[in-house]
N, C-alpha and C positions, 0 to 999 in steps of 0.2 A: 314451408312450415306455416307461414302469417295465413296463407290460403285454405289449407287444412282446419288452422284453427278458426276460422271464421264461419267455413264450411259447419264445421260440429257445431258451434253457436247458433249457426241460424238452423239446425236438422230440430236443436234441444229447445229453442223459444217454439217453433212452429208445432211440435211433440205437444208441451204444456199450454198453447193458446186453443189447442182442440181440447182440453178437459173441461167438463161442466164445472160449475161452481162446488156440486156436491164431491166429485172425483179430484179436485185440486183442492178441496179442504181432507180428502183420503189421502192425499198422496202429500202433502203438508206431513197430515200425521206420524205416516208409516219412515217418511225421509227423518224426523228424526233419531231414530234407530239403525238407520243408514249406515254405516262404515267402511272407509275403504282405507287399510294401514292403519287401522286401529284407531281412525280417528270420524267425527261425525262432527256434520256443521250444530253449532251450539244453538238450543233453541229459540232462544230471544229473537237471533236472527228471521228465522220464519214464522212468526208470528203475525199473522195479517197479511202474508205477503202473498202478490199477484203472480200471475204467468213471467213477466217481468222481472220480477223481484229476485224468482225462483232460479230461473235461467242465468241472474247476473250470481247469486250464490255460489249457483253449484263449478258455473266456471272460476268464480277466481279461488273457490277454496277445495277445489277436484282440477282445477286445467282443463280448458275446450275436451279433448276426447275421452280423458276418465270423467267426466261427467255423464256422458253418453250412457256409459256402463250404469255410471249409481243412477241415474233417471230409468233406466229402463229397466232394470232389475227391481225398483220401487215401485214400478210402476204395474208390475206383474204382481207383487205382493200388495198392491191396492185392487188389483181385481178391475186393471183399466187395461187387461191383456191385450185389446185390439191394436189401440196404441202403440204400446211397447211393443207387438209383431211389426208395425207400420215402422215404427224407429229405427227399429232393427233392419228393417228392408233398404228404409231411404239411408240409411247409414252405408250401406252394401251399394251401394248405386253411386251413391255422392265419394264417399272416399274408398270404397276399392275392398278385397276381401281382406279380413284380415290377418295378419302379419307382424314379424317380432316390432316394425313399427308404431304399429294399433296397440299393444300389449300395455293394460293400465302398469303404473308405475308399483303397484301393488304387485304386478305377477312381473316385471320384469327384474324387481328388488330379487325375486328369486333365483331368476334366470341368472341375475348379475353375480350374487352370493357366491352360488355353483361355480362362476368361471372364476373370482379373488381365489377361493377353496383349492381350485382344479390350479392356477398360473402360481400360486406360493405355499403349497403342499412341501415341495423341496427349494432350498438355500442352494446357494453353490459356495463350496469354501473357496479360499484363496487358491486352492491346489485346482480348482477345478469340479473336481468331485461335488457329486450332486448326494444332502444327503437331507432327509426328513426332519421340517423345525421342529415338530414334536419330540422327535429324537435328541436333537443337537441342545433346543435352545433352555439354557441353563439357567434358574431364576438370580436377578441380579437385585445390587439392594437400590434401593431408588427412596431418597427421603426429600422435605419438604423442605425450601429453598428458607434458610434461617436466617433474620434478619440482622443488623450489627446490635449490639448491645445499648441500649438507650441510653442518652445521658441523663447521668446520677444525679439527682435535685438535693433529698433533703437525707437521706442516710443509705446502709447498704440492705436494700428491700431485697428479698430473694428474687432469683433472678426468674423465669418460667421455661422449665423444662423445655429447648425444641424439641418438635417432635419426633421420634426416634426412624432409623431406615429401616421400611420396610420391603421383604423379596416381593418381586415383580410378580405377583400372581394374578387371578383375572379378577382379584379383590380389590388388589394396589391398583390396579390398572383402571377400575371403573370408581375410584374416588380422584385420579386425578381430574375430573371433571365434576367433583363432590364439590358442596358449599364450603362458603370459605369462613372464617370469624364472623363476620356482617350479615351471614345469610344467603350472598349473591355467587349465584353460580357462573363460572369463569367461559368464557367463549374462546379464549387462548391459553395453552397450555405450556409452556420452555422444557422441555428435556434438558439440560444440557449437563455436559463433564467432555473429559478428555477424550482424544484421539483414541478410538480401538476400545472404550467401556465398553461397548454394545448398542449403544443408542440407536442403530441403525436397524441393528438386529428384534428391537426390545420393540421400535415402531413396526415392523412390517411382522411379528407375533400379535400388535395390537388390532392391525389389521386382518390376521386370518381369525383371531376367536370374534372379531365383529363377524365374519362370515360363517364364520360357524354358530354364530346365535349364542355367544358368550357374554358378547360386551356391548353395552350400549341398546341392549333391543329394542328396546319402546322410546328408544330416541334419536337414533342415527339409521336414516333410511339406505342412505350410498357411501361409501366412503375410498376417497379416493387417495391413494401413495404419490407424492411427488416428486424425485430425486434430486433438486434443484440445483448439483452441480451438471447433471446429464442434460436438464431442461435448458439450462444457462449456454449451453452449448448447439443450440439447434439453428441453424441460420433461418434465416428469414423471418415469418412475425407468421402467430397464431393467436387463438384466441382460448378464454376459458374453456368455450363448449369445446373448441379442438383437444385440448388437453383433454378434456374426460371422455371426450368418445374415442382417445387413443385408448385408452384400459377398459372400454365396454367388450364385451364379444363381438360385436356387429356395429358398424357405424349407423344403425337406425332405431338406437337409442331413444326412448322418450325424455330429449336432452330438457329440454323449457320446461317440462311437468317437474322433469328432476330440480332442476333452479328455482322454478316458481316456491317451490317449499325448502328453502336455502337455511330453516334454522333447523332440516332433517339432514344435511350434509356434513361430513367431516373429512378435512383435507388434512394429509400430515405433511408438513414441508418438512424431507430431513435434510439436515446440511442448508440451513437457512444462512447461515453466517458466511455463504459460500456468495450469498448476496449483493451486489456494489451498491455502494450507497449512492438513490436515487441526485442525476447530473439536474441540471438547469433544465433540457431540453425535456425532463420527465417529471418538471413541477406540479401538474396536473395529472392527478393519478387517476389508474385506470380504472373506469367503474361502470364498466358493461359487459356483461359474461360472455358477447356476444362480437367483442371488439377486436377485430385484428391489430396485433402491438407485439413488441418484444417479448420476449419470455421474462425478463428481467422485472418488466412493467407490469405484467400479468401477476408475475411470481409476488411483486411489492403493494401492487393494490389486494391481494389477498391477506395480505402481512398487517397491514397497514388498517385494515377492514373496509376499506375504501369499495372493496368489491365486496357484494355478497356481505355483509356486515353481519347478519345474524347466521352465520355459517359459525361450525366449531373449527378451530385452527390445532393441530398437535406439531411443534415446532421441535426439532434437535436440532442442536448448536453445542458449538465445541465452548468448553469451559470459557477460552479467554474472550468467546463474543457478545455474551449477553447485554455488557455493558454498550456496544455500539447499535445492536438491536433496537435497544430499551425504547428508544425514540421514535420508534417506526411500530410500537406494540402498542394495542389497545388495551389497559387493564389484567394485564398478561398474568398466569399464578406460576411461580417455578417451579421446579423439582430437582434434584439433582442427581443422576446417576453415578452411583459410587461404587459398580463393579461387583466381583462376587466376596461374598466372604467367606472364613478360612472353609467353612463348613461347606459352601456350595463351590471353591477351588476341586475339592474330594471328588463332590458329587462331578464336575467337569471330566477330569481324568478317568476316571470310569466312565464314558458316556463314549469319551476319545476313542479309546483302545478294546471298548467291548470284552477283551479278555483280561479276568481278574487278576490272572498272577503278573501280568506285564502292566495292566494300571497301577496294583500295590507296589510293584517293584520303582514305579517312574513317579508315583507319588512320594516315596518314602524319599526317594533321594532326593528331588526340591523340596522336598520340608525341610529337609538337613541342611539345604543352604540357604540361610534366613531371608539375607537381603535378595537372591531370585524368589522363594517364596513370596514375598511379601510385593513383587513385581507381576504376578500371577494374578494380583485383584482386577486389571486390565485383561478384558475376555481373548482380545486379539494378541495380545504379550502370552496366553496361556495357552493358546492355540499354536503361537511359533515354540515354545518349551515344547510342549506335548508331541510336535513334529518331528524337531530335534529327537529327543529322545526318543524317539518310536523308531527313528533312522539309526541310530546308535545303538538301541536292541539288536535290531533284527540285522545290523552289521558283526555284532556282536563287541561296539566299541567302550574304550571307556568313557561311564560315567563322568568321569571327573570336571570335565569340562564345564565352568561355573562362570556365570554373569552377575556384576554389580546393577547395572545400567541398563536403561532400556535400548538403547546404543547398540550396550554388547551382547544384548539379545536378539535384536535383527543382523547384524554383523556374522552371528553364530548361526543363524539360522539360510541368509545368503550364503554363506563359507559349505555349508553343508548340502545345501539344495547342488552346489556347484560342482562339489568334490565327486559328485554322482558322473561327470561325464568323460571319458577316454583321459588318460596322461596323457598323450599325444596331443591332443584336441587343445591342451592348457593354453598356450600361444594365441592360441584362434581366440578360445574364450575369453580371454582377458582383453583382448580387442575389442569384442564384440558389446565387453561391459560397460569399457570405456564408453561406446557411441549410444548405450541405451543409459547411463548417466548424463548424458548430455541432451538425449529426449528428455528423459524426468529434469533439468533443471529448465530447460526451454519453456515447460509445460508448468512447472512451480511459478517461474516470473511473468507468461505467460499469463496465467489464469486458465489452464485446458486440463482436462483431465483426458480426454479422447484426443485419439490420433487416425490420420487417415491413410492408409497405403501408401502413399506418396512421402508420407512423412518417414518412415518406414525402409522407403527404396530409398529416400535420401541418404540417411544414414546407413545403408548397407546393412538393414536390418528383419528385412523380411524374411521367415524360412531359417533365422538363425537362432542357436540352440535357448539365448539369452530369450529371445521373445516369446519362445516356446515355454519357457521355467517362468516366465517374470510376467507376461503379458496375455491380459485375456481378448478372447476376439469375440465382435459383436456386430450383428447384421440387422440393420434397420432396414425396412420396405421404403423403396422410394419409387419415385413416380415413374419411372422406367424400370428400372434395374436395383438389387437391393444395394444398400450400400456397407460397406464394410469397416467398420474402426473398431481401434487398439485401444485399453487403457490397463493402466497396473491392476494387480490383481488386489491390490488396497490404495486406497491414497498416499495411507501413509509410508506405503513403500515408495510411491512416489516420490515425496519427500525426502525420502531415506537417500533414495539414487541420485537425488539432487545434491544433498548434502556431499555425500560418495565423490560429486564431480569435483569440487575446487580441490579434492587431494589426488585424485588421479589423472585432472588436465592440468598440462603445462599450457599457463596464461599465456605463453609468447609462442606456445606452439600454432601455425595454421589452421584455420577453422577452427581455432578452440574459440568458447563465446567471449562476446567483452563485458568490460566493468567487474569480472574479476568479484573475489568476495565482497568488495564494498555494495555490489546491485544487492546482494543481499542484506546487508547490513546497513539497510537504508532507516533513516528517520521515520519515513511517512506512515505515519499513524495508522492508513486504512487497509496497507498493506502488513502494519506487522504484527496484527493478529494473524494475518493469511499466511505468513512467513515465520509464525512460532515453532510450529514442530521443527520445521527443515534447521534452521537457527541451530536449537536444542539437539539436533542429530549432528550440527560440525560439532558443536561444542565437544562433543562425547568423540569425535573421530578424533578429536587434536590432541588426545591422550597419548603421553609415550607409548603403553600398550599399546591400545588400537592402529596406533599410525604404523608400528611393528607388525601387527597381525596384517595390516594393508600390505605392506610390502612384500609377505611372507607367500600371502596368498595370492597379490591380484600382480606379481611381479613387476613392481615400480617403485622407484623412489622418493618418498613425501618430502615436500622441500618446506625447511622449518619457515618460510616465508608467510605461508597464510595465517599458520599459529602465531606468527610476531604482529599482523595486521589485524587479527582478532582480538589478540590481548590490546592492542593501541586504542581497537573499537571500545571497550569495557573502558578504559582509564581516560578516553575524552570523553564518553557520555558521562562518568564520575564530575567532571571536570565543567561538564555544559548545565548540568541541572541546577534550575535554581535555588537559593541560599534556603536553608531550614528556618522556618521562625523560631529562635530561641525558646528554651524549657523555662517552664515555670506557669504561673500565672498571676499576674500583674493585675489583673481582673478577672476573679474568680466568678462574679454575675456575668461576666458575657458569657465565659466560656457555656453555662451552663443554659445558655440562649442559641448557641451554636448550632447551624441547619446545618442536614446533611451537603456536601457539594453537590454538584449536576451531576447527571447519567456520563456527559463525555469526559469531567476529571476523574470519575470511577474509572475508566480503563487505564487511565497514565496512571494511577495511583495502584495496580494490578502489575505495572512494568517490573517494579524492582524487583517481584515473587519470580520472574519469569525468569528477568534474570541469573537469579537465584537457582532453577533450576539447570537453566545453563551450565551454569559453574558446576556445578553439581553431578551433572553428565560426564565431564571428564574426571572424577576421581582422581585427580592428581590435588595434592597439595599444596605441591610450590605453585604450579599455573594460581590455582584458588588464591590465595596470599597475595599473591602478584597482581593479581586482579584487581583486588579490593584494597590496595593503596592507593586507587585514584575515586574510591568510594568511601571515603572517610565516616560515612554515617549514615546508614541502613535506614532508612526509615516504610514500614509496611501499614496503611492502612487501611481499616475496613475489611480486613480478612477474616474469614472463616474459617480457620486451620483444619487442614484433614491430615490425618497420620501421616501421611505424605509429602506435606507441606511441611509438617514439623520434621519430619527427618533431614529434608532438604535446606531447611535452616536451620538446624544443630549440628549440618558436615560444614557449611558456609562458616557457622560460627567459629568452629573447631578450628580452623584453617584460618583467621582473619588474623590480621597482623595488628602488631601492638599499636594502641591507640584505637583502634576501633568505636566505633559507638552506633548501637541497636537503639532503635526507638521504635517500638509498639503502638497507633494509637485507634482505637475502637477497634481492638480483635478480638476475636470470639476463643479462648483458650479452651475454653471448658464444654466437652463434649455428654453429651445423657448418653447414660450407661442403659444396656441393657437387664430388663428389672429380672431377673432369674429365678423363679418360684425353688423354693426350697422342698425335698424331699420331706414325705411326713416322717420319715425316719429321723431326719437331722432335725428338723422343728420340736420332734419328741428330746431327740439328746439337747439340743439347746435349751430347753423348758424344763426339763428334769436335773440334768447335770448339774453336779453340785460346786461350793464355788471353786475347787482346786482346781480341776478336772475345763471349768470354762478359762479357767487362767491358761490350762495349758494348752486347748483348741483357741485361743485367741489369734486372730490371722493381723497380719502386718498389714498397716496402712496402702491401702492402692495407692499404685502411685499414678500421677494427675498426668493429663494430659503433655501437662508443659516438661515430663521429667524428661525427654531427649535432649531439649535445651539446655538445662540443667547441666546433665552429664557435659556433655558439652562445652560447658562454661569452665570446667573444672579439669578440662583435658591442660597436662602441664604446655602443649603449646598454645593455646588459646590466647590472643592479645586481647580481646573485648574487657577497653577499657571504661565505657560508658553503657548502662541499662536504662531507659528511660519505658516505664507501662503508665500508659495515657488512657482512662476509661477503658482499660480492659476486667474485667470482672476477677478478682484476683479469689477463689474458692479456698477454703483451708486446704485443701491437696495441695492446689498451689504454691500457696503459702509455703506449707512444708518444704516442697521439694526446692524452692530458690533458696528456704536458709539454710539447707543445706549446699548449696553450690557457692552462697556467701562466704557458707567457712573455709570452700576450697580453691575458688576462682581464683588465677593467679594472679591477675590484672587488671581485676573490674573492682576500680577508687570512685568511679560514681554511681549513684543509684538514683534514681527520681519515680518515686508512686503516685501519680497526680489522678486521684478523683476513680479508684478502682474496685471501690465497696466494701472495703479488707471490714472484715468482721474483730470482735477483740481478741478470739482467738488468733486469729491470721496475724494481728498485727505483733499478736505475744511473744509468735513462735520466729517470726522475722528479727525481732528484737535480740532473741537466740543467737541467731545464727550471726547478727550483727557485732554483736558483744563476743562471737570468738575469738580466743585471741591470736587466729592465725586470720583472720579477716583482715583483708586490705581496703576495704572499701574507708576513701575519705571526707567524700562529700554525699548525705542524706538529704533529699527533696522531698518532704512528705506534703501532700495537699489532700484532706479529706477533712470538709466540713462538718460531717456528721460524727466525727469522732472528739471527745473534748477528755472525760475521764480516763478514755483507754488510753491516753498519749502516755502517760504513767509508765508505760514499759518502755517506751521511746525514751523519755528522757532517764529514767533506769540504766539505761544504756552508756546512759555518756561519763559516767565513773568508771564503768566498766574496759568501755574500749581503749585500746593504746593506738588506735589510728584517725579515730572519726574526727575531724578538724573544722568541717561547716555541715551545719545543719541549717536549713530551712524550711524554717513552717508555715510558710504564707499562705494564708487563705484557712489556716485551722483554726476553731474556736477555743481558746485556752480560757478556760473558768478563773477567779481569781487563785481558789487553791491550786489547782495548777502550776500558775505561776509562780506563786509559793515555793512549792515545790520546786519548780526548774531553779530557782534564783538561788535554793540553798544548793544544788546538786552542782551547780555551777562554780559554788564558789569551793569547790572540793579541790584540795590540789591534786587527787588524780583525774581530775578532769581534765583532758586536754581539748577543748574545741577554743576553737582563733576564732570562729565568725558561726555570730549568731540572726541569720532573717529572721524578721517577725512581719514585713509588710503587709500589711491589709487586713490585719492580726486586731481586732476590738478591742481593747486594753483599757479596763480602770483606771484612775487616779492614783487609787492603791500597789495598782501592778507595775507602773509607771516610776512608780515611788522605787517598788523594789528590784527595780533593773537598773534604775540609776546609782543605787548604792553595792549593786554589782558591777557596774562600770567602772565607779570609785576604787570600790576593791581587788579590782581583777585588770587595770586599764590596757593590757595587752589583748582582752577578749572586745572585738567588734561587735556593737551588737545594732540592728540596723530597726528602725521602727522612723514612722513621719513624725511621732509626736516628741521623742526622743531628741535633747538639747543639738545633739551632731549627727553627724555622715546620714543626711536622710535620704543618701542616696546609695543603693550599691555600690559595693566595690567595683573597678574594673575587670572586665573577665567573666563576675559573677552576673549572673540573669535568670530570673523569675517568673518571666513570662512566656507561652507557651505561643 
């Protein structure tokens, strides 16, 4: 290649040293109108410039042999034709005739188009089946990665709309690469969400409308798919150019003309998170496109921009990895894939089954079961439904069959793939399961997603009925002979079969694997992102149900051993985490100096949700309860709640055993609504209707995002004895919906709002629900600076309740009337508060005056302030700061 290109250099100087002065100021001219890919050397640059000059141009910003082409095509349309036939000749002589290797990078972009177009025209599903993405691929919603809620300085300023999720169309698709607030357009992009959204699906759609001339045109010349768990698995070492002349048609690619213009390229790494975080011996990252090294190396200098830096990156990664990425990304913009909604679910089902009475028929019925509907926002979860059911159609079976869990949706969907083979056969098969569970956990702790033949004949699983249902086969060209390997026909079924093993191997049986559930339930940080799904699939197997459905179907018996080792797992990690820093705030000027942590306590701080979902998989109750006794205090922050989330912690809460305590701090409750234009019809009756008539079309309050918790709080066994919302943005929705769960919770005596922007409504209608008198709540923690006159319904309050017995207002600014005010409410004898904080609290002379003569009068009520003759210190027990 170095020969070639030297070659064309000295064909294109010797070309322009033979033009006269007057023919190389023509040929100056006409070159700037020149273009190859739509682009042309800017003029400044040739201005004045010699033989020399001209030669050094055209190659660094054309490449040695596409220069060739734009000088001698220029040169013809200067009317120095002799030349350019002479060019053309020594060209033919010196490097040979040409060939798809000669092909400027302008005519091979086409060639290469034609064959992305031609190699991902059709998907293969799980089953095998080959069918067309334009057909299959269903738009999903994908919105802008929102950031946590800023801390509150000086009152509650509205908060700014994130921006809402939009379906992945080739709209949404070419602003992921749009300016950002600042102006600055992004070079890396993060897909990321859960296991089975689409992500995979939604990159390699992004890839064929770039080939089809949809996406990116005037800015992304090649672009290249990477599968970075397939890559991660290649033995030996390659380099960049290997990687991309593996997806060209032909390995005589114009690979250097492609690199040399590196900010016309676009790599999608999907399954980046699949990544090991770079060892000692790969301190030095890779940054030669041309370098022989691991795939790992290769994969990380592209990540990292170490390679190729002005190159565009499109990253998917599963939800829980962003945070261990973060530090390996250069100025990266997120996104989040958030799966289909209710309206493109529909559109799925019909897309499934092509026939409309058997789509309406298998639609209607998972809409009737909410909690599998609502499991359908996952494309891959809606693909195993749709199967299912398509199988129980045309079996003619019942419907009935219903899933909470995404558990009991791959469980329902194996059970059913299974039931397809001989009664006879049941014996064999269930053997066969065994030992392809035991490849998927091999391959889970492992790090493999491929298997090779031998792997296969190990297991006594080649040719057997499981491999055939469960595993796809895949033939790579090798340097003899092709070579042959196995992998699931998802990952995450992988994980599934993993999970599948520690209940259907006996640990003490021969060749069963070691270490038992503990290898899985290991500590190490870097694996248990890698080991979330699998985790979240025992969780959901150790269910009474489920463990019953295993026995019924794969004939064995689950021994309650691993469920007693898992539950021990849950109550000593309760047990190992370090101490909460006490509620309150003791210093209400730091807190509001408070940086966010690092990237790497963002993923620890991400554990507790996860666990969460765990528990959550098994639908059991008692297991849930049992659980979370050795987790005495929830604490979640920095979240982003997605409907999902919140469901999954209002079944945790429902289930939490007495004493519990939730703490909230920087989470995002409050979701933007989609804005719904109104018909001119109902805009006319709203604008004409008179006022009876609007009294009686008045619609009820929506309810807020946080209403699951809510309910939740309020279920008669609910023990959440503590609430603690720290900087979470509490909206009047909000608001609403907690004072109502106030007046019903059975067991929630403390409350704490420190610094959440409650508006005077918000705090009105709290006060409400506070003052019920079936309210148990004893102890109130209010901290909001920017509140001083609205406190007036707070202290309202404390005549009113028959439970409230400590309040604390530290860190609030109380005016003197105010105080006033509390000092006479105080001295009420339906009053019953015992202990009154005022710590950090600004207090006149005056105010001073009249809390001491409340002391006087009341000496059974505490009341705690520095300036204050006594207890200038809290009580025991009691604490203030956060």
């Amino acid at each position: 290649m170095e020969a070639r290109a030297a070659a064309a250099r000295e064909l294109l100087l010797a070309a322009l040293e033979d033009l006269s002065q007057e023919q190389l100021k023509r040929f100056r001219h006409k070159l700037r109108d020149a273009q190859l890919d739509g682009r042309s050397i800017p003029r400044g640059r040739l201005e004045g410039a010699d033989a020399v000059d001209l030669a050094e141009q055209l190659t660094e910003f054309y490449g040695p042999e596409p220069a060739l082409d734009v000088a001698r095509k220029t040169l013809k349309r200067a009317d120095v034709r002799d030349v350019a036939a002479r060019l053309k000749e020594q060209r033919l002589h010196r490097l040979g005739p040409s060939s798809s290797a000669l092909l400027s990078v302008s005519e091979y972009k086409k060639k290469y188009r034609e064959h992305v177009l031609l190699q991902h025209a059709k998907i293969k599903e799980r089953n095998a089946r080959s069918v067309k993405i334009n057909k299959r691929f269903t738009k999903l919603l994908i919105a802008p990665e929102s950031a946590a809620p800023e801390p509150e300085a000086l009152g509650p300023v509205e908060e700014p709309e994130p921006e809402r999720a939009r379906r992945s169309d080739t709209h949404t698709f070419n602003r992921l690469f749009g300016r950002d607030e600042e102006g600055q357009r992004p070079l890396t992009v993060v897909l990321q969400g859960p296991a089975g959204i689409g992500k995979t699906m939604a990159a390699k759609k992004i890839l064929y409308d770039w080939a089809a001339g949809k996406l990116y045109h005037s800015k992304v010349d090649f672009a290249f798919f990477m599968p970075c768990r397939e890559l991660l698995e290649r033995s030996g070492t390659c380099s960049l150019a290997d990687l991309i002349l593996d997806q060209c048609p032909d390995r005589s690619a114009p690979v250097r003309q492609m690199l040399a213009q590196s900010e016309r390229l676009l790599f999608i790494l999907d399954g980046a998170d699949e990544l090991p975080a770079p060892g000692p011996a790969e301190a030095a990252p890779c940054t030669d496109p041309f370098e022989a090294a691991g795939s790992a190396r290769v994969l990380g200098g592209l990540l990292s921009k170490a390679l190729l830096p002005g190159a565009r990156l499109l990253v998917t990664t599963r939800a829980a990895a962003p945070g261990r990425l973060q530090g390996r990304l250069r100025s990266p913009q997120c996104a989040e894939v958030r799966g289909f909604s209710d309206k493109d679910k529909k559109k799925y089902f019909y897309k499934f089954f092509q026939d409309e009475w058997r789509a309406e028929r298998a639609y209607r019925f998972v809409k009737e079961n909410e909690t599998l509907f609502a499991l359908c926002f996952v494309p891959f979860v809606c693909w195993i439904v749709c199967t299912v059911v398509r199988q129980q159609l045309e079996l003619g079976q019942d419907l009935s069959r219903t899933s909470k869990t995404t558990t009991s949706v791959y469980l329902l969907f194996i059970t059913s793939v299974l039931s397809s083979a001989p009664a006879a056969a049941g014996p064999r098969v269930q053997g066969e399961l065994r030992k392809l569970c035991r490849l998927a956990r091999e391959g889970v702790l492992g790090r493999r997603a491929q298997f090779a033949e031998r792997d296969l004949e190990r297991l006594e699983l080649r040719g057997s009925t499981v491999q055939t249902l469960f595993l796809n086969k895949k033939e790579l060209s090798g340097v003899l002979e092709a070579e042959v390997t196995y992998q699931f026909i998802d990952q995450s079924f992988q994980e599934f079969f993993a999970a599948l093993s520690y209940l259907l191997e006996d640990e003490e049986a021969p060749g069963a694997p070691a270490g038992g559930v503990g290898a899985l339930l290991r500590e190490d940080a870097e694996l248990r992102c890698h080991l979330a799904l699998t985790t979240r699939f025992l969780f959901g197997l150790l269910s009474a149900e489920r463990m019953r459905d295993i026995e019924r179907y794969f004939g064995c018996v689950v021994s309650e051993r691993v469920k007693q080792d898992v539950l021990r797992w849950v109550q000593d990690l309760g047990q190992g985490r370090p101490t909460a820093a006490p509620e309150g705030s003791e210093k209400p000027e730091a807190l509001e100096g408070t940086e966010e942590p690092e990237e790497e306590e963002g993923e620890e701080l991400n554990h507790p949700l996860e666990l969460l979902y765990c528990l959550y998989e098994t639908q059991e109750d008692a297991f849930v309860r049992q659980a979370l006794r050795g987790l005495p205090e929830l604490v979640l922050e920095r979240v982003c709640f997605s409907r999902m989330d919140l469901a999954v912690l209002s079944y945790c809460v429902r289930c939490c055993p007495a004493g519990q305590a939730l703490r909230l701090v920087s989470c995002r409750l409050a979701t933007a609504q989609e804005k719904k234009k109104k018909s001119l019809m109902k805009r006319l009756q709203g604008s004409l209707g008179g006022g009876s008539s609007s009294q009686a079309t008045k619609t009820k309050p929506q309810a807020s995002p946080l209403h699951p918790l809510c309910e939740a709080m309020m279920d008669p066994h609910c023990g959440l004895h503590r609430l603690t919302l720290f900087r979470c943005k509490l909206t009047d929705a909000v608001c609403r919906d907690l004072s109502q769960a106030l007046r019903e919770a059975p067991a929630l005596a403390e409350l704490g709002l420190l610094h959440n922007g409650l508006s005077e409504a918000g705090l009105r209608v709290l006060s409400e629900g506070l003052a019920w008198p079936q309210c148990r709540v004893q102890t109130l923690r209010v901290q909001q600076p920017s509140l001083q006159e609205e406190l007036q319904y707070l202290v309202g309050l404390l005549w009113q309740s028959l439970t409230l017995t400590t309040l604390d207002l530290s860190g609030c600014q109380l005016p003197e009337s105010m105080v006033t005010y509390l000092c006479a409410v105080l001295q009420q004898p339906r009053c019953h508060l015992q202990t009154l904080s005022l710590t950090s609290v600004e207090l006149s002379e005056q105010s001073l005056q009249e809390l001491r003569a409340v002391k006087t009068a009341k000496p059974g009520l505490l009341i705690t302030h520095p300036a204050l003759d006594s207890h200038l210190e809290p009580p025991e027990g009691f604490s203030s700061a956060l």
